[in-house]
C-alpha positions in Angstrom: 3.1 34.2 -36.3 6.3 32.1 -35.6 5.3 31.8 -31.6 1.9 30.3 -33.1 4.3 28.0 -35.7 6.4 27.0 -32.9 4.0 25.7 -30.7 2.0 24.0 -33.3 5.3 22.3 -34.0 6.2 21.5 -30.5 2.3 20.5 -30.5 2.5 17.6 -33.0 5.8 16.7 -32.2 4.8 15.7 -28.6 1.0 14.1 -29.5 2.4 10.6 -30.4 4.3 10.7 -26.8 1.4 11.0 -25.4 -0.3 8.6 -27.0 2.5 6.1 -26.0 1.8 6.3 -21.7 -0.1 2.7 -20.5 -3.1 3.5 -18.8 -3.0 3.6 -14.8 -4.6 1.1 -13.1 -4.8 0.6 -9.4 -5.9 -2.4 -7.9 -7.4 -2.3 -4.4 -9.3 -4.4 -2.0 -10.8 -3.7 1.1 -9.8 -5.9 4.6 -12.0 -6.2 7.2 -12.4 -8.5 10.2 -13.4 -11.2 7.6 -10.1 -11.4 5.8 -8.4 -12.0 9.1 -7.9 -8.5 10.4 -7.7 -8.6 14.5 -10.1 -5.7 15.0 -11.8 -3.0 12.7 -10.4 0.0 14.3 -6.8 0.5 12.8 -4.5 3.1 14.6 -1.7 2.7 12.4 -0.2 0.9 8.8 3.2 0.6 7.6 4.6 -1.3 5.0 8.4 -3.2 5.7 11.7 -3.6 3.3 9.7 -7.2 2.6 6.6 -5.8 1.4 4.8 -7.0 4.4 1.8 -4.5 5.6 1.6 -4.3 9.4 -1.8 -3.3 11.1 -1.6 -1.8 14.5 -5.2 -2.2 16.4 -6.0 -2.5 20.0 -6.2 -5.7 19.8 -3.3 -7.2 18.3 -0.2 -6.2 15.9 -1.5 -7.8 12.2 0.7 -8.8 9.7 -0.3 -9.4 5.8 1.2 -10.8 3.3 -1.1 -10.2 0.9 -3.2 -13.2 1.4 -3.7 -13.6 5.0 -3.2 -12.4 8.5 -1.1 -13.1 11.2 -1.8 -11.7 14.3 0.7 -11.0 17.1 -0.7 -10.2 20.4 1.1 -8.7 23.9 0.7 -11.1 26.5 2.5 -9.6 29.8 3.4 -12.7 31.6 5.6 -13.8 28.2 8.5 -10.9 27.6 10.1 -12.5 24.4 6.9 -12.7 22.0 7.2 -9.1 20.5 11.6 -9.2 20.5 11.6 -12.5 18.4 9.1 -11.4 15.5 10.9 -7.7 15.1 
């Protein structure tokens, strides 16, 4: 009887916490080749310190700020594009 008391206590004592979380809500949207993306086959993503999301794809190194793209490609003959932007 006081297990059952205590738990009914310790039940209504933590209902209005719960009822005080915010809903979650994730916002998502898909990129593609029409937002900007170099190439639809993605081999890697990582996000930098600035909040910047970097696409690796075979065609280019893609940078998005959240509204666009901006895509860095390797050209051989030029050694300083990829040092300068990292």
């Amino acid at each position: 009887m006081l297990t059952a008391r205590r738990s009914l206590i310790l039940l209504l004592f933590c209902m209005p916490l719960c009822s005080l979380t915010q809903p979650v809500t994730i916002k998502f949207a898909h990129l593609s080749t029409n937002s900007g993306l170099s190439q639809s086959n993605v081999t890697c993503i990582l996000q930098d310190r600035a909040g910047f999301l970097w696409f690796g794809t075979q065609n280019g190194l893609n940078r998005y700020d959240g509204y666009q793209f901006i895509i860095f490609r390797n050209d051989p003959k030029d050694s300083t594009v990829f040092p300068t932007i990292i």
